[in-house]
Backbone and ligand atoms as CSV (ligand in chain L), in Angstrom:
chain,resi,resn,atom,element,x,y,z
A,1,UNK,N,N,35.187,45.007,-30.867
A,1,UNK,CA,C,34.760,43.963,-29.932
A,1,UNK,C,C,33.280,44.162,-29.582
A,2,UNK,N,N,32.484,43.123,-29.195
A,2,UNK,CA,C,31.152,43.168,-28.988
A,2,UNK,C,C,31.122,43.092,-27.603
A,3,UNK,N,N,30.347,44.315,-27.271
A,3,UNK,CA,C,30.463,44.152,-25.898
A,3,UNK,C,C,28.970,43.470,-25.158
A,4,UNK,N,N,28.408,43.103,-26.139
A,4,UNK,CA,C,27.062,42.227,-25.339
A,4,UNK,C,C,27.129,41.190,-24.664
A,5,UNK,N,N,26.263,40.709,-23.667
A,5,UNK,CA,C,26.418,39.604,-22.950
A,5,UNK,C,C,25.726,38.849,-23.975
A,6,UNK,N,N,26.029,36.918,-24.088
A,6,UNK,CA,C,24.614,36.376,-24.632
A,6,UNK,C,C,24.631,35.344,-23.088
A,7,UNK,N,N,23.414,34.873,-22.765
A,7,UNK,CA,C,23.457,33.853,-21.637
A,7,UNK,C,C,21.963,33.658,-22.140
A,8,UNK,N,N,22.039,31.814,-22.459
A,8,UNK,CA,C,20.698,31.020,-22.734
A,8,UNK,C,C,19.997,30.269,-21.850
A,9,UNK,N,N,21.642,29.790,-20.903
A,9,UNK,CA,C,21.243,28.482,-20.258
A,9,UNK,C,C,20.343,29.486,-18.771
A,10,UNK,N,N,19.596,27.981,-18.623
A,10,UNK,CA,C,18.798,28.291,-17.469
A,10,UNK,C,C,19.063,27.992,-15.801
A,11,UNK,N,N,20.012,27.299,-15.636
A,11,UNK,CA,C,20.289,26.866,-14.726
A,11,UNK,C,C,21.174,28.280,-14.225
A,12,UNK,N,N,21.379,27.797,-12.595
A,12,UNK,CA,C,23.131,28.703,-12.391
A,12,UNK,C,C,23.884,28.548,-12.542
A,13,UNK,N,N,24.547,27.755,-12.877
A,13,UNK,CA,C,25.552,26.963,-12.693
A,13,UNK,C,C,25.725,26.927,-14.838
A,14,UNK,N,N,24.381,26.804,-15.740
A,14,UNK,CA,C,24.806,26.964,-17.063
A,14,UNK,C,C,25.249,28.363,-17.270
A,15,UNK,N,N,24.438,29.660,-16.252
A,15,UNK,CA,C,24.600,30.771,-16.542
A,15,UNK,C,C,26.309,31.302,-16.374
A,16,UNK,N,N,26.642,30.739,-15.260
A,16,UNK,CA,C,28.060,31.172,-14.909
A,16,UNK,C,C,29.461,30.381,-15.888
A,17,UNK,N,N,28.560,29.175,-16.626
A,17,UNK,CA,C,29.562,28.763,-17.404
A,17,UNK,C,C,29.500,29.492,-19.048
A,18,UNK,N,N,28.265,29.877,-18.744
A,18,UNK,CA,C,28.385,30.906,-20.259
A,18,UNK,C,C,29.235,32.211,-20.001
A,19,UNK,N,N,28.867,32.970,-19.100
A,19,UNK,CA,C,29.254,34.149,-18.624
A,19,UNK,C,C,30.372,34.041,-18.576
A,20,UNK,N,N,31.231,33.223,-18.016
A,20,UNK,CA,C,32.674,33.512,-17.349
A,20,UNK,C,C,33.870,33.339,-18.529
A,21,UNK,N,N,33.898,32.606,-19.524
A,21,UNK,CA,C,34.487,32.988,-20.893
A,21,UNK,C,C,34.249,34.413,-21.375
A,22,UNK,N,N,32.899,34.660,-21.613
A,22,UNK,CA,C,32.772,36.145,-21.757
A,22,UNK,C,C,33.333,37.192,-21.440
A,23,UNK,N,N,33.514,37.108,-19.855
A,23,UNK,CA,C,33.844,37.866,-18.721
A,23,UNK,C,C,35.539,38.010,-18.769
A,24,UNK,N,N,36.290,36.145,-19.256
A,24,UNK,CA,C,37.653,36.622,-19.484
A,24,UNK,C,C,37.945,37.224,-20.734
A,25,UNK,N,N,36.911,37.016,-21.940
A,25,UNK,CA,C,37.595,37.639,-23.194
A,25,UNK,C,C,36.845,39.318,-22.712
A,26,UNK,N,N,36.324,39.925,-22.125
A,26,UNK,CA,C,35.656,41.196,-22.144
A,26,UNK,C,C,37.201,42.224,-21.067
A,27,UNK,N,N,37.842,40.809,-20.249
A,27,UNK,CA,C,38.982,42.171,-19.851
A,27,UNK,C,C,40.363,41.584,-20.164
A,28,UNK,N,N,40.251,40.501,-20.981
A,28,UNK,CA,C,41.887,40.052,-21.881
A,28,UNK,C,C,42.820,41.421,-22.383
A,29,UNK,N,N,41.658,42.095,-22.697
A,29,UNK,CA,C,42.298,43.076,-23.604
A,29,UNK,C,C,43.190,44.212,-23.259
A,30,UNK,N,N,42.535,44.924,-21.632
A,30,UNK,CA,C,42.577,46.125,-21.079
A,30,UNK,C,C,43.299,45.797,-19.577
A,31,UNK,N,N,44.139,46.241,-18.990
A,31,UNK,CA,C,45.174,46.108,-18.367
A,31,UNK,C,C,44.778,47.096,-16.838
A,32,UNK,N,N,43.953,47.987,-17.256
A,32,UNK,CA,C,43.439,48.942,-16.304
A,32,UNK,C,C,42.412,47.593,-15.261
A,33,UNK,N,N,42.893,48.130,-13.648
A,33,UNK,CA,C,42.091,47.378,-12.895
A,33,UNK,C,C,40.498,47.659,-12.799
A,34,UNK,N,N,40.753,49.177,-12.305
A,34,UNK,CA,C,39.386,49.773,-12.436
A,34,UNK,C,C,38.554,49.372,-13.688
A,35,UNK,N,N,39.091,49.619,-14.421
A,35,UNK,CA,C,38.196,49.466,-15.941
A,35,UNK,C,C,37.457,47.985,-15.847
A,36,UNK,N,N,38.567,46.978,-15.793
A,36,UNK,CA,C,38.125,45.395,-16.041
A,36,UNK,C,C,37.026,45.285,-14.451
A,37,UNK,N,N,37.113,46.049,-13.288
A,37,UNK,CA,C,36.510,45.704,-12.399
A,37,UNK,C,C,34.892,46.132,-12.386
A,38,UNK,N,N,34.675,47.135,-13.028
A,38,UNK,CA,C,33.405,47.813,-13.436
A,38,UNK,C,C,32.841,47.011,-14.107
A,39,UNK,N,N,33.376,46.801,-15.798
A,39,UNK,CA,C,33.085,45.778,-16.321
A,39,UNK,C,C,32.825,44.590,-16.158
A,40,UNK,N,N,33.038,43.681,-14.844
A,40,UNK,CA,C,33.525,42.540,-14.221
A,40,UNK,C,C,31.662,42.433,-12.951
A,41,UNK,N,N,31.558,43.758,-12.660
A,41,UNK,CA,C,30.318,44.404,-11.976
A,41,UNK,C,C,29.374,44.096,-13.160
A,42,UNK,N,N,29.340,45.006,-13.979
A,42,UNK,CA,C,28.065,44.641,-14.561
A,42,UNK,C,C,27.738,43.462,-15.273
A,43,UNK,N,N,28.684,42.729,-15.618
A,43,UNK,CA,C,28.665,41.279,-16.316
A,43,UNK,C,C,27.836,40.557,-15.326
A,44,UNK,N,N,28.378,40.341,-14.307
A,44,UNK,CA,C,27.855,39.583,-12.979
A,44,UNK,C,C,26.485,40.297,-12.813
A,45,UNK,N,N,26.521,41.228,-12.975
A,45,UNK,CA,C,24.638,41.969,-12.530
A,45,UNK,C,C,24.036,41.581,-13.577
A,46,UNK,N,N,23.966,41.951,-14.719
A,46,UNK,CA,C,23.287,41.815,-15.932
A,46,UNK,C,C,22.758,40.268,-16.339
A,47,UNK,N,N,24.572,39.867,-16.559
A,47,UNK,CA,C,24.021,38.442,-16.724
A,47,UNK,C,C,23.565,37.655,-15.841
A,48,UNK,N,N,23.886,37.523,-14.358
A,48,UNK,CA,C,22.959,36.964,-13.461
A,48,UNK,C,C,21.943,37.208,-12.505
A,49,UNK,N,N,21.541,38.187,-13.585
A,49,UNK,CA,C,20.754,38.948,-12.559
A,49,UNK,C,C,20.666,39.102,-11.260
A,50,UNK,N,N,21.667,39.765,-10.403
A,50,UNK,CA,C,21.484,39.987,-8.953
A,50,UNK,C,C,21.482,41.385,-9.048
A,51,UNK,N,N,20.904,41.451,-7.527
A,51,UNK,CA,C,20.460,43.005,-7.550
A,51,UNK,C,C,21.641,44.054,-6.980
A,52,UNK,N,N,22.945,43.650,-6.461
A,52,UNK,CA,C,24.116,44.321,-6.041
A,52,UNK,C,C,25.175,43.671,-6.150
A,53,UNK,N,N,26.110,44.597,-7.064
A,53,UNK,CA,C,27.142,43.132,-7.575
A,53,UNK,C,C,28.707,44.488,-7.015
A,54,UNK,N,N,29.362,44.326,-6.085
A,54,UNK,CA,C,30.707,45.555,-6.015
A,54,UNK,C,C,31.826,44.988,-5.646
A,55,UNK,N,N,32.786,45.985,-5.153
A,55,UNK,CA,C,33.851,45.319,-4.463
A,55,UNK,C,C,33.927,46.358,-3.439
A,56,UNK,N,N,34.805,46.268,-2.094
A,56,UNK,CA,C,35.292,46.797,-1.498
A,56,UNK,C,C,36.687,46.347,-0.910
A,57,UNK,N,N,37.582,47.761,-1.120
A,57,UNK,CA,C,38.984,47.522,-0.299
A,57,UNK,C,C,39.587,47.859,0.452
A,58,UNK,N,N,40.412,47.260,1.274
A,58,UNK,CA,C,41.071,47.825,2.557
A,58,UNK,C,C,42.037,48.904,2.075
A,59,UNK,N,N,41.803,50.021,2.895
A,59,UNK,CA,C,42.144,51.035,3.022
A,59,UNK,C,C,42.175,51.969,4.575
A,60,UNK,N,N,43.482,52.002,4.656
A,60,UNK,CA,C,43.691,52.430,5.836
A,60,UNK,C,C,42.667,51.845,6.684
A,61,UNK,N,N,43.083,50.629,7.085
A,61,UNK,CA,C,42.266,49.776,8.376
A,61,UNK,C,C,40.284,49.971,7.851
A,62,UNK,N,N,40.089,50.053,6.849
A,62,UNK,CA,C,38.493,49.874,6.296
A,62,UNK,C,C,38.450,49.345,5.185
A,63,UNK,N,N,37.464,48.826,5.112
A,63,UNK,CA,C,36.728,48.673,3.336
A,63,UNK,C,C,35.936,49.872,3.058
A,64,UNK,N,N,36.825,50.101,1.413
A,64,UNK,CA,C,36.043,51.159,0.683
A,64,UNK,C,C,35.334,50.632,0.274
A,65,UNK,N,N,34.147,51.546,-0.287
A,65,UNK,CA,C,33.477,51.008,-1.770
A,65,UNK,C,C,34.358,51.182,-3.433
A,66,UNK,N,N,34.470,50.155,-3.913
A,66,UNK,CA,C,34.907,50.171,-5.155
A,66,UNK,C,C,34.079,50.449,-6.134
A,67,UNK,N,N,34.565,49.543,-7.268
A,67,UNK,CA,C,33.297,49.665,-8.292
A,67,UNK,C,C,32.268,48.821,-8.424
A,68,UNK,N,N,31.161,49.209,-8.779
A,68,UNK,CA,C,29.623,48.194,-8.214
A,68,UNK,C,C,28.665,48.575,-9.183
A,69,UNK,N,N,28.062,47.487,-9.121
A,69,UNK,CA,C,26.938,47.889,-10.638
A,69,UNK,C,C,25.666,47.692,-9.375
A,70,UNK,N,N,24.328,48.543,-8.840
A,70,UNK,CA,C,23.323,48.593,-8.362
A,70,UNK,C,C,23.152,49.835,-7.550
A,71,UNK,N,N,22.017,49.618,-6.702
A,71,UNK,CA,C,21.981,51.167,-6.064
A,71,UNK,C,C,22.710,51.317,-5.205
A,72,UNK,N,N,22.963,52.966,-4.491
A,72,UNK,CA,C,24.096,53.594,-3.948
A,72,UNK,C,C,24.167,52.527,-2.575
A,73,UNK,N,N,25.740,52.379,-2.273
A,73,UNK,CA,C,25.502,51.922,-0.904
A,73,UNK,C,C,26.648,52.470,0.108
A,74,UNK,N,N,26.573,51.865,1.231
A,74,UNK,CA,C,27.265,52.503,2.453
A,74,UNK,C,C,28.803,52.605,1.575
A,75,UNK,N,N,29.884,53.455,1.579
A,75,UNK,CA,C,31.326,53.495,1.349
A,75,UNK,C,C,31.838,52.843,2.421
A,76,UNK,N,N,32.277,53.136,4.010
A,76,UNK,CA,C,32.591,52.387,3.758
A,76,UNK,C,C,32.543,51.390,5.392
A,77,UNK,N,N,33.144,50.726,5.707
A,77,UNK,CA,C,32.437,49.104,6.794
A,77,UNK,C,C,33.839,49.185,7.402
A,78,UNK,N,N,34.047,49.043,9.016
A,78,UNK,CA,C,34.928,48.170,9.150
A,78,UNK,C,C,35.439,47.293,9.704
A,79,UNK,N,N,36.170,46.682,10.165
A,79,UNK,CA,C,36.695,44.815,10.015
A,79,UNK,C,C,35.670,44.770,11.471
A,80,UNK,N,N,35.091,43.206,11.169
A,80,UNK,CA,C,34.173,42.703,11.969
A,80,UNK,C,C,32.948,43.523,11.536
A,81,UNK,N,N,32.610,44.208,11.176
A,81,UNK,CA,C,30.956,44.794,10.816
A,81,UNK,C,C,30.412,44.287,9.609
A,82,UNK,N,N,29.114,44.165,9.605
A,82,UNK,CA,C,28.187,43.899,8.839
A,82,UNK,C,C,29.000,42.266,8.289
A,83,UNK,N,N,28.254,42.058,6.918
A,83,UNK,CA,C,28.593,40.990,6.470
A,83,UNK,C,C,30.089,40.924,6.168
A,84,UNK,N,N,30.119,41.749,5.435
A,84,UNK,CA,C,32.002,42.262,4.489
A,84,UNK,C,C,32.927,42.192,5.762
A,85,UNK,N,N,32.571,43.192,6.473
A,85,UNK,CA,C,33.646,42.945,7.491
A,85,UNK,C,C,33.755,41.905,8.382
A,86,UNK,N,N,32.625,40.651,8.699
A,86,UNK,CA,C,32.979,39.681,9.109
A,86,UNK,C,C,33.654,38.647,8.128
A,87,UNK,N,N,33.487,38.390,6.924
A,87,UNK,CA,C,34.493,37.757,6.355
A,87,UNK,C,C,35.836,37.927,5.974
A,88,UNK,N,N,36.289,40.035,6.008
A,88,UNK,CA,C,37.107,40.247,6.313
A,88,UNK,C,C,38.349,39.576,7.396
A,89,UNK,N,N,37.167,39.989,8.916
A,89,UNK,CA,C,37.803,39.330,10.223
A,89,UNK,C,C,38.206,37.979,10.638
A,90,UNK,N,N,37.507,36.983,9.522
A,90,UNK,CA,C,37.230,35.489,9.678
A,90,UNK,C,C,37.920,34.848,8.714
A,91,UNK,N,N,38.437,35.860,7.166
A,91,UNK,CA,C,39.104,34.984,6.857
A,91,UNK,C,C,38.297,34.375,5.390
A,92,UNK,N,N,36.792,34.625,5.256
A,92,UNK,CA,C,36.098,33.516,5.069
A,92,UNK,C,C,34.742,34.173,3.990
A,93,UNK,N,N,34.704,33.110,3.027
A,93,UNK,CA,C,33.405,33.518,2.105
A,93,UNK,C,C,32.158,33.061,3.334
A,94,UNK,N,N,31.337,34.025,2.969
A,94,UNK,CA,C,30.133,34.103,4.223
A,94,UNK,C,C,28.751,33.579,3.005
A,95,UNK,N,N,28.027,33.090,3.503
A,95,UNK,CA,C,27.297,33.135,2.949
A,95,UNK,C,C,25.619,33.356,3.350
A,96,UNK,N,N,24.650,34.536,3.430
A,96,UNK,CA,C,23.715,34.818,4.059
A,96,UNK,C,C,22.256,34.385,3.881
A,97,UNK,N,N,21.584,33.683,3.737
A,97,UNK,CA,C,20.341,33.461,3.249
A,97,UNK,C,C,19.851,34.203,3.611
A,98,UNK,N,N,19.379,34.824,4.753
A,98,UNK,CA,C,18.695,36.234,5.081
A,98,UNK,C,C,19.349,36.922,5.718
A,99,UNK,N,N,19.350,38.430,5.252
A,99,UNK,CA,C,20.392,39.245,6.087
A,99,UNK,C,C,19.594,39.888,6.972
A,100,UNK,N,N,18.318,39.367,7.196
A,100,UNK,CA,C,17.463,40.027,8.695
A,100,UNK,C,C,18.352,38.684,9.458
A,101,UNK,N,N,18.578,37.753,9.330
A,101,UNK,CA,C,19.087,36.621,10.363
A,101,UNK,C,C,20.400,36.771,10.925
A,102,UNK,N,N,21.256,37.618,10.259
A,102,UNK,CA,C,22.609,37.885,10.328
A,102,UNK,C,C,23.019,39.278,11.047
A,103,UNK,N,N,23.035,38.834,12.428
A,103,UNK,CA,C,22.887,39.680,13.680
A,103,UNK,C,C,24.643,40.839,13.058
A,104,UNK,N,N,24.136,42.586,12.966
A,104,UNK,CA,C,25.202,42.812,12.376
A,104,UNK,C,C,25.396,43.545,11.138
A,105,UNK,N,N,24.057,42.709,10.142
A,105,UNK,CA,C,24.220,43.201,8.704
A,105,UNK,C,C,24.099,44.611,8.500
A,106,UNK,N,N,24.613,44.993,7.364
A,106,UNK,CA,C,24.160,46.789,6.975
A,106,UNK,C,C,23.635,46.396,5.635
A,107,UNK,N,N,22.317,47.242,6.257
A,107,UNK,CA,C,21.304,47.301,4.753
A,107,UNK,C,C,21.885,48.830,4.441
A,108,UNK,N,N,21.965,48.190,2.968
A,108,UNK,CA,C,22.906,49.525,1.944
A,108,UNK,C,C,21.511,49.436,1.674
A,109,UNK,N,N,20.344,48.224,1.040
A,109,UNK,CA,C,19.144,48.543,0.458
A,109,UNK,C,C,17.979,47.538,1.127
A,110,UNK,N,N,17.015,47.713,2.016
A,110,UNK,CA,C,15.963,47.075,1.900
A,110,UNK,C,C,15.939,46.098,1.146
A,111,UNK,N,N,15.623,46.385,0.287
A,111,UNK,CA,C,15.503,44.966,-0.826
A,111,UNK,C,C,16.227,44.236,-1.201
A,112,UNK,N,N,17.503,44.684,-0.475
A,112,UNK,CA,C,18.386,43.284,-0.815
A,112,UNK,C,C,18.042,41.998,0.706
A,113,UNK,N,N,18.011,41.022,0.518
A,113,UNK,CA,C,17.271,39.775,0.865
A,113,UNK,C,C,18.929,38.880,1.684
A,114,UNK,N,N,19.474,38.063,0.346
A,114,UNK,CA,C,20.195,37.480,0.564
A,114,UNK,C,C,21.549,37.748,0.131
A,115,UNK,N,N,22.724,37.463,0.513
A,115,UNK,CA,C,24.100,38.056,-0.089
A,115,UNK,C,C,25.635,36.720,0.229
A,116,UNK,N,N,26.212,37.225,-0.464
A,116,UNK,CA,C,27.876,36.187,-0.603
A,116,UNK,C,C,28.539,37.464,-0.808
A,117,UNK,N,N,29.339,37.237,0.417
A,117,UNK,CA,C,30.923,38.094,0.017
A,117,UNK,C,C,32.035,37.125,0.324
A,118,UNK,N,N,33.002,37.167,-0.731
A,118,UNK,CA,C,33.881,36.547,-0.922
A,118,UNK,C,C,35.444,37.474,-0.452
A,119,UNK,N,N,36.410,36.655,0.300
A,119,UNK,CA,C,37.823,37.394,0.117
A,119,UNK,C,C,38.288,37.201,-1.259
A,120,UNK,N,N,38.733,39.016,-1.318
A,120,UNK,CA,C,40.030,38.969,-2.456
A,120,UNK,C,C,41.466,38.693,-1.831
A,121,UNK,N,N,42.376,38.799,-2.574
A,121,UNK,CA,C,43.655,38.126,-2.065
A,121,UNK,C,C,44.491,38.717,-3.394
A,122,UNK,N,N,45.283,39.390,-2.616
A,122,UNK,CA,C,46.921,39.511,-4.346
A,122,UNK,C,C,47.717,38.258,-4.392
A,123,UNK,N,N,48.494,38.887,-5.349
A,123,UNK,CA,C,49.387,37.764,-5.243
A,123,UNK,C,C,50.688,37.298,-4.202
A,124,UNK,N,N,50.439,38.289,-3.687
A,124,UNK,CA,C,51.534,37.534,-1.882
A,124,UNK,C,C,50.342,36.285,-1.096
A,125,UNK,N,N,49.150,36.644,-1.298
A,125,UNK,CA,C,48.281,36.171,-0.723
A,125,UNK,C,C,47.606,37.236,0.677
A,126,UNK,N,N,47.584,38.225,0.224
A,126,UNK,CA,C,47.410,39.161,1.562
A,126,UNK,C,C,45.390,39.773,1.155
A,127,UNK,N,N,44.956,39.368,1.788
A,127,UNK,CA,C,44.152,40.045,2.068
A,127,UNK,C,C,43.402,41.509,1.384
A,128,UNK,N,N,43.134,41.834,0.561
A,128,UNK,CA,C,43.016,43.408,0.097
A,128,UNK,C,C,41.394,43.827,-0.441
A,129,UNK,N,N,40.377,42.652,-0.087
A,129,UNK,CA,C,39.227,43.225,0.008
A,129,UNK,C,C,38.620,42.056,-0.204
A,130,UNK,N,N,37.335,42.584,-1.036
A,130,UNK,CA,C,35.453,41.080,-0.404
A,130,UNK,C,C,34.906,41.876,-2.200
A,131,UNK,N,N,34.877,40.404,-2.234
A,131,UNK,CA,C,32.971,40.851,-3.552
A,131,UNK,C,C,32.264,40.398,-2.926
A,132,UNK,N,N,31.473,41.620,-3.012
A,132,UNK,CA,C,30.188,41.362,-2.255
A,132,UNK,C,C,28.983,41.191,-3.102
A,133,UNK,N,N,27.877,40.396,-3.269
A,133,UNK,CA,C,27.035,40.000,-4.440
A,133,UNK,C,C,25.456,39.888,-3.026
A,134,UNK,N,N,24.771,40.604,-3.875
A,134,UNK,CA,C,23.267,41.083,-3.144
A,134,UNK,C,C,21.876,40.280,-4.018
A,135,UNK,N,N,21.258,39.719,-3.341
A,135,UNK,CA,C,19.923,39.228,-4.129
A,135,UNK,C,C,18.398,39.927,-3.727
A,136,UNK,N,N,17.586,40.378,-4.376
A,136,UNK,CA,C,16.279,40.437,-4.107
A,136,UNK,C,C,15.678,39.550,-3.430
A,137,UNK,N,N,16.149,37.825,-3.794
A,137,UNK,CA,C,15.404,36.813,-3.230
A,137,UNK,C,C,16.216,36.181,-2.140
A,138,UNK,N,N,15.391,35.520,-1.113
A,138,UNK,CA,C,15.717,34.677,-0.177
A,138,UNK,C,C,17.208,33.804,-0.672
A,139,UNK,N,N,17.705,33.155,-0.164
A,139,UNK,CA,C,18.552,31.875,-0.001
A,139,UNK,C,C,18.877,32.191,-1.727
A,140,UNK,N,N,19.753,32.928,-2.452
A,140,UNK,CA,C,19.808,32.810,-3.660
A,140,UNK,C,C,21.287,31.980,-4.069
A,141,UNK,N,N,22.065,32.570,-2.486
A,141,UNK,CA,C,23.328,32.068,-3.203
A,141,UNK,C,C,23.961,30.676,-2.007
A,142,UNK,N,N,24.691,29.561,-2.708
A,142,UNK,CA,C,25.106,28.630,-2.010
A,142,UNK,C,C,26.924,28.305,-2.563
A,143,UNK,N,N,27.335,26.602,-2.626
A,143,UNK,CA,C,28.480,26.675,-2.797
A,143,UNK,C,C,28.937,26.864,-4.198
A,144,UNK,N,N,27.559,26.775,-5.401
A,144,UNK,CA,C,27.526,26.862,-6.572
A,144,UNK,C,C,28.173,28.566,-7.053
A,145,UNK,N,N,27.534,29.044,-6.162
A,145,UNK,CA,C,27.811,30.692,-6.281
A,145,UNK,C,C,29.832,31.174,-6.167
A,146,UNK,N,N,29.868,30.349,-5.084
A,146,UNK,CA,C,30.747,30.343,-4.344
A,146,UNK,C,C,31.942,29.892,-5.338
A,147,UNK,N,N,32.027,28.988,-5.644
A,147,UNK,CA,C,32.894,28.063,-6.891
A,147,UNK,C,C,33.086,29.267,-8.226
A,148,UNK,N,N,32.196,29.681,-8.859
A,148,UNK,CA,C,31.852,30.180,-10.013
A,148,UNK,C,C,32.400,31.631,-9.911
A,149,UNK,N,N,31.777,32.378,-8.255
A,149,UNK,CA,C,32.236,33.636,-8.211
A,149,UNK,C,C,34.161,33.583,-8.109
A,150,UNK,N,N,34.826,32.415,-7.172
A,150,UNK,CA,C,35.854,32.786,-6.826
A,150,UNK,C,C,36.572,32.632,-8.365
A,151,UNK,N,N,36.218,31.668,-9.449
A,151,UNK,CA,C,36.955,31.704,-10.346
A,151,UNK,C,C,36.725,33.082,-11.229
A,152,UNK,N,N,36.060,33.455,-10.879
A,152,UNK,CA,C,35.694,35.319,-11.531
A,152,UNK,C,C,36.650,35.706,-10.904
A,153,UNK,N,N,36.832,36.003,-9.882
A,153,UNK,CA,C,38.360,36.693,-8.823
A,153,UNK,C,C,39.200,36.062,-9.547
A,154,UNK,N,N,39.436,34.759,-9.430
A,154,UNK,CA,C,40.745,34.246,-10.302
A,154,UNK,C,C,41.339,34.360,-11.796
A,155,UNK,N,N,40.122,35.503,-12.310
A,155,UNK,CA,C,40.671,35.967,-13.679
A,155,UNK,C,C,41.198,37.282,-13.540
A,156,UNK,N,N,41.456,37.914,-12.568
A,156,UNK,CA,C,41.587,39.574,-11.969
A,156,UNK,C,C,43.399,39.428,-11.593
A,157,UNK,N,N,43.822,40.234,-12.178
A,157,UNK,CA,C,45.332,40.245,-11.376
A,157,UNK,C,C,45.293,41.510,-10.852
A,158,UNK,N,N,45.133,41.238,-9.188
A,158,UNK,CA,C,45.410,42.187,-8.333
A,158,UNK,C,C,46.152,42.984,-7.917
L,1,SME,N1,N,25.378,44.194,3.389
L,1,SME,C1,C,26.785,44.471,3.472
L,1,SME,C2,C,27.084,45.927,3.186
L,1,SME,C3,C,27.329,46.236,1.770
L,1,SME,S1,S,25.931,46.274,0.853
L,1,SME,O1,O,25.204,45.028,0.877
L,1,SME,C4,C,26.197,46.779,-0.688
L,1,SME,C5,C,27.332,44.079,4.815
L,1,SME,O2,O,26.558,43.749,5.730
L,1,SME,O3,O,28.548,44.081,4.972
């Protein structure tokens, strides 16, 4: 199997429709969560270029850090803190244009700018963690992000 990304299109919205076929034939194969979730990290970093792409899960009343493709960050947050844990508490994909504006946030890095964390959900529908996705730039992510990332979750059996 080839494990390269290819992505031409220029838009976001072309990038995530190239990527996300990729992304389901790259963990069709392998049954391991961890494995497809790493893999699932750097696809999303690489090919769309953002600068922090992870997951975190509830564990004993917190979010851990899972697996994440960028630099080291906090392990772990909990419910109601920072960004993750308010969408935890709320229920709700958040979405930050600046995380100096977002009374609360935890800078894992300076340079991350703007961010989307999304709820995960199993299949009872319960709750069991957030992708959290980090940008260098201002206002990077909106409902385009939002659409594209949750159907990335929706190729994951939890
Ligand atoms: N900024 C997040 C913490 C995780 S890092 O961005 C990797 C937050 O406020 O919850």
């Amino acid at each position: 199997m080839a494990e390269d990304l290819l992505i031409n299109a220029t838009t976001k919205e072309g990038k995530y429709k190239e990527l996300i076929p990729q992304v389901k034939a790259l963990i069709s194969h392998e049954a391991d969560l961890i494995a497809n979730l790493g893999n699932i990290c750097a696809a999303l970093k690489f090919g769309m270029n953002f600068f922090w792409v992870g997951f975190y899960f509830v564990k004993n009343d917190e979010l851990v850090l899972g697996p994440f493709q960028g630099p080291v960050a906090c392990t772990r947050i909990k419910k109601g803190k920072g960004v993750c844990g308010t969408s935890w508490q709320k229920n709700e994909v958040i979405i930050v244009p600046d995380v100096e504006k977002f009374e609360g946030h935890i800078a894992c890095s300076s340079l991350s700018k703007s961010e989307i964390v999304l709820p995960i959900y199993n299949s009872k529908n319960e709750f069991i963690g957030v992708l959290d996705v980090d940008s260098e730039a201002l206002a990077t992510f909106d409902e385009v992000d939002e659409k594209f990332l949750n159907e990335v979750l929706g190729l994951i059996k939890f």
